[in-house]
C-alpha positions in Angstrom: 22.5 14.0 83.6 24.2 11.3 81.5 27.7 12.2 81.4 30.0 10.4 78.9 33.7 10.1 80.4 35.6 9.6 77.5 34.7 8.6 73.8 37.9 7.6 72.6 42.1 7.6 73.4 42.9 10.7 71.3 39.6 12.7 72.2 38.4 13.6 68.7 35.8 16.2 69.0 34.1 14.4 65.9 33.6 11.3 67.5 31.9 13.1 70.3 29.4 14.9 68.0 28.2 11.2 66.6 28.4 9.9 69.8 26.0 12.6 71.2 24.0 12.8 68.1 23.2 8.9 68.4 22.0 8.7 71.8 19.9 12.0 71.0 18.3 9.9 68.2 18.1 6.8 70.6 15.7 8.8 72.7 13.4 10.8 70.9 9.5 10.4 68.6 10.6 13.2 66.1 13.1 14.8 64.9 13.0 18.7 64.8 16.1 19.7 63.0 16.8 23.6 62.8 19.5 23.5 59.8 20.6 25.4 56.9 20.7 23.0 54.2 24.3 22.9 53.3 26.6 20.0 53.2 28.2 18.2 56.6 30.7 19.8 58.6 32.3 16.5 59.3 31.5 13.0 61.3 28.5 13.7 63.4 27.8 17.1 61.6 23.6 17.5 61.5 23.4 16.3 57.8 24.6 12.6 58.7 22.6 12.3 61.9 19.4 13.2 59.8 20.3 10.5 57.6 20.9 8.3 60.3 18.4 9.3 61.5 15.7 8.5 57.9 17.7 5.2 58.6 15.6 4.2 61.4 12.4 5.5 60.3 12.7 8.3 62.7 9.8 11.2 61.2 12.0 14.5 60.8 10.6 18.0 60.9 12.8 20.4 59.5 13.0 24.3 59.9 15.6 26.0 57.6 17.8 28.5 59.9 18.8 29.8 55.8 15.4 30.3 54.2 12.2 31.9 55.6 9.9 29.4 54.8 7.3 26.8 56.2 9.0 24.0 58.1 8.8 20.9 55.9 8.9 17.0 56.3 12.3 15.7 55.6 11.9 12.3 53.6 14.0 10.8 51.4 16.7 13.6 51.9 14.1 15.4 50.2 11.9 18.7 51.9 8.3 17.9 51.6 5.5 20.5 52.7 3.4 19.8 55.6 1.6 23.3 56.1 -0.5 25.2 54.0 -0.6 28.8 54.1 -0.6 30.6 57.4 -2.4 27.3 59.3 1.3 25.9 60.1 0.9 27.2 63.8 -2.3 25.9 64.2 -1.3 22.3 62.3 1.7 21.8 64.1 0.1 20.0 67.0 -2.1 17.7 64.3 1.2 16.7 62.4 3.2 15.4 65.4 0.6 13.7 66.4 0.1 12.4 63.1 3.4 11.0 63.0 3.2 9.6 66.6 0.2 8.2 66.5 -0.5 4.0 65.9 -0.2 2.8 62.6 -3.5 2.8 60.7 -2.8 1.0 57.3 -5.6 -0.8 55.4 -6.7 -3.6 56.6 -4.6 -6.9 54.5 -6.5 -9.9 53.1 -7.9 -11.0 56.2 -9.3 -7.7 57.2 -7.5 -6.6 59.6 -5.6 -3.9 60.2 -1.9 -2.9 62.4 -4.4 -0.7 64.7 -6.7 -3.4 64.8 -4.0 -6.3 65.5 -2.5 -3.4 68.6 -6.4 -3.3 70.0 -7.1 -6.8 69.9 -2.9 -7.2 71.9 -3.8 -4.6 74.3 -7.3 -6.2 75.4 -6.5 -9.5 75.7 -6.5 -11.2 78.9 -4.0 -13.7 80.7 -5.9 -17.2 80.6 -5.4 -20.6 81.9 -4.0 -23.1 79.0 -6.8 -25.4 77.3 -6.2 -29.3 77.7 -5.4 -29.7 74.0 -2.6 -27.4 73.8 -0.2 -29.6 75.8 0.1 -31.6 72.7 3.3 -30.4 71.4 5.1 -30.1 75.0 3.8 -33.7 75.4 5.2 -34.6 72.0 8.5 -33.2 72.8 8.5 -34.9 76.0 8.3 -38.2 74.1 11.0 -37.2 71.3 14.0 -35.8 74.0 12.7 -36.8 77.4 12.6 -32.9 78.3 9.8 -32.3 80.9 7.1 -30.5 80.0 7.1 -26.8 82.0 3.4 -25.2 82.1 3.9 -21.4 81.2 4.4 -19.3 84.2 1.7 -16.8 85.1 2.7 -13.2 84.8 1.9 -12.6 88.6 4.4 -15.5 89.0 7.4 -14.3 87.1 8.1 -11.2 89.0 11.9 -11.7 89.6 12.7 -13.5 86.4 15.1 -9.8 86.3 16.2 -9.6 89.6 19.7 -11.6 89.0 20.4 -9.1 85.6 19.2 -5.8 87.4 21.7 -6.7 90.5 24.5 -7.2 88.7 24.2 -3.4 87.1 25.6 -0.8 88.3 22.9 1.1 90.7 22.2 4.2 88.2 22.3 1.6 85.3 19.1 0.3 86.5 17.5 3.6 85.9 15.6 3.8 88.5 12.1 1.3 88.5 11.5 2.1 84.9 13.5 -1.1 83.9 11.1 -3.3 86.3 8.1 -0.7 85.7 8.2 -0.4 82.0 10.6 -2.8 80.0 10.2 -5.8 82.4 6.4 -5.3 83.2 5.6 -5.4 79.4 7.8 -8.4 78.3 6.4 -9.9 80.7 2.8 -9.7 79.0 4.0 -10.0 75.4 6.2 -13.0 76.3 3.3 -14.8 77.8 0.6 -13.9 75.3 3.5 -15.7 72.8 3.9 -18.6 74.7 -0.1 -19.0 74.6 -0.2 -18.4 70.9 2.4 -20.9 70.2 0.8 -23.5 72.3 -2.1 -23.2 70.3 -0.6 -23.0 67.2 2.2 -25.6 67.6 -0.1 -28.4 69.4 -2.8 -27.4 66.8 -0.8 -28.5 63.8 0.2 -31.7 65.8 -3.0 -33.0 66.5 -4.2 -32.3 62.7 -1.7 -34.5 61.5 -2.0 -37.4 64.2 -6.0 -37.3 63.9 -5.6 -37.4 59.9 -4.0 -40.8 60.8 -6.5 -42.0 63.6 -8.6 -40.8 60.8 -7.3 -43.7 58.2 -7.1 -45.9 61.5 -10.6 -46.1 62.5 -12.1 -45.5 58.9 -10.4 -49.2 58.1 -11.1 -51.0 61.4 -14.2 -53.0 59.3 -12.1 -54.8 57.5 -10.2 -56.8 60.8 -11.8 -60.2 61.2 -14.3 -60.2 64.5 -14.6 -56.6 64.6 -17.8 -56.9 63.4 -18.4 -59.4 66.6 -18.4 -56.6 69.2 -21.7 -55.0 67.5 -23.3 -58.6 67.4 -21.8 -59.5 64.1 -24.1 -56.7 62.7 -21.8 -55.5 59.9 -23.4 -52.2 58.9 -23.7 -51.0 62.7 -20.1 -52.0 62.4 -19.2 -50.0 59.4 -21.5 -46.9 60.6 -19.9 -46.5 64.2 -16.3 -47.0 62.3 -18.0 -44.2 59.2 -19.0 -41.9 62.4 -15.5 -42.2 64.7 -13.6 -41.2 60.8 -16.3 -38.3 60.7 -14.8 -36.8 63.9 -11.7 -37.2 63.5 -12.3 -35.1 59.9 -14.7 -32.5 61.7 -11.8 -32.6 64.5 -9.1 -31.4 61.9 -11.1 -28.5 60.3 -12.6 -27.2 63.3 -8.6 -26.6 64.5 -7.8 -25.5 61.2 -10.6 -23.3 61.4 -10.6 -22.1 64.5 -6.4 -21.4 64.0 -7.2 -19.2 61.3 -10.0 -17.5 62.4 -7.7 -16.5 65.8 -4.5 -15.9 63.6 -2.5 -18.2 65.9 0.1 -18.0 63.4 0.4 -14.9 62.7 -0.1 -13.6 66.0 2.6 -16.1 67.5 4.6 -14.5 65.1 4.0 -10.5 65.7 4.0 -11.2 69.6 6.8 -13.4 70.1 8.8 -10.2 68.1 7.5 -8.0 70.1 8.4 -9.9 73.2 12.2 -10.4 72.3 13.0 -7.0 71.4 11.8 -5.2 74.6 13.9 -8.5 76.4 17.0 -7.7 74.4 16.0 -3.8 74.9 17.5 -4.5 78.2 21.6 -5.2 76.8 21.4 -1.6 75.8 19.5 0.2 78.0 21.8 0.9 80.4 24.8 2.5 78.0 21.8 4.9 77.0 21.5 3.4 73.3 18.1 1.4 73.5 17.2 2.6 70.5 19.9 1.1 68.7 17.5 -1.5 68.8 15.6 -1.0 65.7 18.5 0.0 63.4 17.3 -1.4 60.1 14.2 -2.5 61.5 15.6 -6.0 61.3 13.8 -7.3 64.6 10.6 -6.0 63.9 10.0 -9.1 61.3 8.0 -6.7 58.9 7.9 -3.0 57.7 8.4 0.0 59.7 4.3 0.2 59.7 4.1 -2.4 62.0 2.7 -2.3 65.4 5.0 -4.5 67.3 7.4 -2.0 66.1 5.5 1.1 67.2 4.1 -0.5 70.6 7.9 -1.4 71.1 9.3 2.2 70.2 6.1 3.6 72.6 7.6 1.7 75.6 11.3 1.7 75.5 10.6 6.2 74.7 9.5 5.6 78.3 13.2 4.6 79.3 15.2 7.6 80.7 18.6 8.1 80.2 21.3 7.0 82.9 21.6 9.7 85.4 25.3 8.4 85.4 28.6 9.3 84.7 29.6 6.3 82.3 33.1 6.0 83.0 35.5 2.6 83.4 34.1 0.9 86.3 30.3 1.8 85.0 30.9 0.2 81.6 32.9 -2.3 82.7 30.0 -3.4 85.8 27.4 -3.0 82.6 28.9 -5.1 80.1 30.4 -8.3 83.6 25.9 -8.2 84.1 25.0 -8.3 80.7 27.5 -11.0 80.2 27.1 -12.9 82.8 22.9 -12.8 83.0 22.3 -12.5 79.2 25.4 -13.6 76.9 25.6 -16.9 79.4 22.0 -17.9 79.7 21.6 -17.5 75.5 24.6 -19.4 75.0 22.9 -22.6 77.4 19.7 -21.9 75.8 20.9 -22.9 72.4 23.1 -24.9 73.2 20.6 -27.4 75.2 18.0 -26.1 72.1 20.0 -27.7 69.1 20.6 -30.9 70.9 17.1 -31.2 72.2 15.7 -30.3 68.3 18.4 -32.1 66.8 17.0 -35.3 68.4 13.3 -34.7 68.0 14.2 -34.5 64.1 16.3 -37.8 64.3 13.1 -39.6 66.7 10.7 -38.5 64.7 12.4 -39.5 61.4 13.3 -42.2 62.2 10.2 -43.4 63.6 8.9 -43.1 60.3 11.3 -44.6 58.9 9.7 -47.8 61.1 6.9 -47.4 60.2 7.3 -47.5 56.0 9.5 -50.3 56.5 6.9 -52.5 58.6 4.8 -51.7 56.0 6.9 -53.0 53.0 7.4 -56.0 55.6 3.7 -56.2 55.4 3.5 -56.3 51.8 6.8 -59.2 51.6 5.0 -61.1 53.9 1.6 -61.5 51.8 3.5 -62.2 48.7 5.4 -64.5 50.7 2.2 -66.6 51.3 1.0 -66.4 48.3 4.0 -67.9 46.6 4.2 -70.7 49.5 0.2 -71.6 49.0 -0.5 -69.7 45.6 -3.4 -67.9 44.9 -6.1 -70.4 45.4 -4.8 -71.7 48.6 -4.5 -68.2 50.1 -8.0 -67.7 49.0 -9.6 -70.7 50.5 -7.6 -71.5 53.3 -9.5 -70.0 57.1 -6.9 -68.2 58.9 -5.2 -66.6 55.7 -7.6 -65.5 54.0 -10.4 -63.9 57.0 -7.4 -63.0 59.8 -3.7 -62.9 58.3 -4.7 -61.0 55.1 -7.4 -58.4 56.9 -4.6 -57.9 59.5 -1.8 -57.3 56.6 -4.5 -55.2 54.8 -5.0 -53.3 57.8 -1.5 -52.1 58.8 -0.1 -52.0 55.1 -2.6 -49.2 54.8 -2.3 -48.0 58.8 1.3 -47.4 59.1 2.3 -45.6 56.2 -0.6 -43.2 57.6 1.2 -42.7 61.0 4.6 -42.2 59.2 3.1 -39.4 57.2 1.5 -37.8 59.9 5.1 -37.6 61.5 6.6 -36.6 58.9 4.2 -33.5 58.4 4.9 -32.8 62.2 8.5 -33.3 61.2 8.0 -30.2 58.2 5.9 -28.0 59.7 7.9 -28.0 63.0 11.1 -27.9 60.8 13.3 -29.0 63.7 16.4 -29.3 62.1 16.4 -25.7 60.7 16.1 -24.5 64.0 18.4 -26.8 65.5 21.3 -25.4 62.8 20.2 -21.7 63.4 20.9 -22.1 67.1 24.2 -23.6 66.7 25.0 -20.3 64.5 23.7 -18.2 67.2 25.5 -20.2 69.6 28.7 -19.6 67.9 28.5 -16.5 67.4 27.6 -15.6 71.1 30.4 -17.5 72.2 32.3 -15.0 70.0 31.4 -12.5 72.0 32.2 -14.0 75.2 35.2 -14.7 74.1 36.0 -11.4 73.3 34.6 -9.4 76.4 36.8 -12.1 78.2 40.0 -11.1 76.5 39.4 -7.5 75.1 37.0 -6.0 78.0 35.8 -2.3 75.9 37.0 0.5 77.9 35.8 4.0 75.7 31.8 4.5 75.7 31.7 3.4 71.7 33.7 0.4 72.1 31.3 -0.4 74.6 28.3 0.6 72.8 29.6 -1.5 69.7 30.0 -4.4 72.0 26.5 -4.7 73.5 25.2 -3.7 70.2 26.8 -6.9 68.7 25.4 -9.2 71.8 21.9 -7.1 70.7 22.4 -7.4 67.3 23.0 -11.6 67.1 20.1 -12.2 68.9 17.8 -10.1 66.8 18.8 -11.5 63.5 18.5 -15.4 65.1 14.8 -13.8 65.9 14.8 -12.5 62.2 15.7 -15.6 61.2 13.4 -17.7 63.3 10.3 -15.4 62.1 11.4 -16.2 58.3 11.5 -19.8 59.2 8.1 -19.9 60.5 6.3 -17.4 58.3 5.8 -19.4 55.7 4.5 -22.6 58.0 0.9 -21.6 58.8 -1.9 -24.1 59.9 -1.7 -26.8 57.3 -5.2 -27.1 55.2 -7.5 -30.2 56.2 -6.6 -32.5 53.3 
């Protein structure tokens, strides 16, 4: 039984049909609505909770209580027919499952399809990192002096919760399905985004670093006593230099490949989504208005096709109401855990995250910025000896001409290489851009902590509105992030 206490000061009976008629629609797979057709009785009459309820992509079913006729599929605000003839009995079962069932739209360019993309999700198992995709965290570490932290097995991360689920009040916790269901299955999709974003991120870092080491070795025959080391045989020299540039090359498109042919990108993408909507799920599960979730659709990053959004809808279904009496003391216990375990710990995650991106941006800029100007101090320094000796001189004298100009040569054509390669690093990773979106987010969070601080909600709504907000900012820093990236796959070799 989930008992509201009071909706608002003055008790208006229309807020308390809305009220009811949301949380109905926060909980439910279809909606069967026995109505006559005719215009809304007022706030929270049937006719705006359909529409709310066409908002959220929620199917609708409805049976005229006016007209004796075939239930029909309300879409649009339009009726459309479902049933032919006498069959609708017997085709009732078949169209709710039909509208419950995974998404099965044709397959895209790369042939595959959102049933395809849930499969692959739901068979994959947990494994242990690969060497190579340490490269980013590694990177990082270098940039910001932030340690790198090796993604915690699932098995491991048990209690991650515990602090959150506490601090709720005891029937807010609904029962285990919070640890059984919405935890349990984070858990999975957080991990499985971490992996992907290992590989992709640390794939696209190593491209660009062994397109340099590329250049590096390819022009190592032209330093003075290289040759030596292969017994002053020149072409051995030039063929091992020819084969080390070879793997480098075969290095790059065999990520590149490999990325694409996984998806990295685009998988990173969908399960990292997926992830932070059943973590946020949490803010609003125990007012009773998880749904609220995917209003607009805004965190799923795509359509309402998509199957992070129906495997996300499939497991928070499984969330039961509070058996609870949500008066003062329950919303106010709610919204002091949701504060102090969620609002908090976002507002020091950004906050750390913009100064740690902020100065990866700057380091890797102007590291670059180095490495073009040593160049160009390359370039001064050779026309600096040629107008001391002049051309002939330069030519003919020993240590200019076979060890100062090959070296020059070398690292005028060297360095700007490496700057590039950080400067691609630089674009793809894009850290400023993230850097600004979580000062936004940070802002507005702090907002909100600001006012639950000095306005604490005390009626259910002003409640719901409040966690709804918290809910709300994180999902559209997600829907920005997920714009940010989508347009940043795995560079081409080249």
């Amino acid at each position: 039984v989930f008992e509201i206490d009071s909706i608002c000061p003055d008790d208006d009976r229309s807020v308390a049909y809305e009220t009811a008629g949301l949380v109905m629609l926060d909980h439910v797979d279809v909606v069967l609505a026995i109505w006559d057709g005719g215009a809304s009785g007022g706030r929270g009459g049937t006719r705006e909770i359909m529409d709310e309820a066409l908002r959220r992509n929620l199917p609708i079913i409805w049976i005229s209580s006016a007209v004796d006729r075939q239930p029909v599929r309300w879409k649009q605000r339009e009726p459309v027919p479902v049933f032919a003839g006498s069959k609708a009995s017997d085709d009732f079962a078949t169209l709710i499952m039909d509208m419950l069932r995974p998404p099965e739209s044709a397959a895209d360019e790369s042939g595959q399809s959102e049933l395809a993309r849930l499969k692959r999700f739901l068979s994959e198992e947990e494994r242990h990192p690969a060497p190579w995709t340490w490269a980013h965290d590694l990177l990082l570490r270098l940039l910001t002096g932030k340690p790198a932290a090796a993604p915690g097995r699932v098995v491991e991360r048990q209690n991650e919760w515990s602090e959150f689920l506490d601090g709720l009040p005891p029937k807010a916790r609904l029962g285990n399905a919070m640890e059984e269901v919405l935890r349990k299955r984070f858990l999975w999709a957080d991990r499985k985004a971490t992996e992907l974003g290992r590989l992709y991120r640390s794939a696209y870092v190593l491209s660009f670093l062994f397109a340099a080491l590329a250049v590096f070795v390819g022009l190592l025959t032209i330093l003075d006593g290289w040759a030596a080391l292969f017994g002053d045989n020149i072409a051995v020299a030039k063929t091992v230099c020819a084969g080390a540039e070879l793997f480098f090359i075969a290095l790059i498109i065999s990520i590149t490949v490999a990325g694409r042919r996984g998806r990295w990108h685009e998988r990173f993408l969908d399960v990292r989504g997926l992830a932070e909507m059943l973590r946020h799920a949490r803010v609003l599960a125990p007012v009773g208005r998880v749904g609220r979730i995917f209003s607009g659709h805004a965190a799923a990053g795509r359509g309402g096709d998509s199957w992070t959004l129906w495997y996300a809808r499939a497991a928070i279904r499984e969330l039961p109401l509070p058996n609870a009496r949500v008066d003062t003391a329950f919303i106010r216990d709610s919204i002091t855990a949701v504060v102090r375990h969620e609002l908090a710990g976002q507002i020091a995650y950004h906050h750390e995250n913009h100064k740690s991106l902020e100065k990866a941006h700057h380091r890797l800029d102007r590291a670059g910025e180095v490495l073009f100007y040593t160049a160009i101090f390359m370039c001064l320094l050779w026309f600096s000896i040629v107008a001391v000796y002049g051309f002939q001189a330069a030519d003919h004298t020993h240590w200019i001409s076979h060890t100062l100009k090959s070296i020059l040569t070398f690292l005028g054509a060297v360095l700007p290489a490496f700057a590039s390669a950080l400067a691609g690093i630089r674009g793809q990773g894009d850290f400023r851009a993230s850097a600004q979106q979580s000062v936004a987010t940070e802002k507005e969070l702090r907002g909100l902590l600001h006012r639950a601080e000095t306005q604490m909600p005390t009626y259910y709504p002003e409640a719901c509105a409040f966690l709804e907000a918290v809910a709300d900012a994180m999902n559209s820093e997600l829907g920005q992030w997920r714009l940010l990236f989508s347009y940043r796959p795995l560079p081409a070799p080249g």
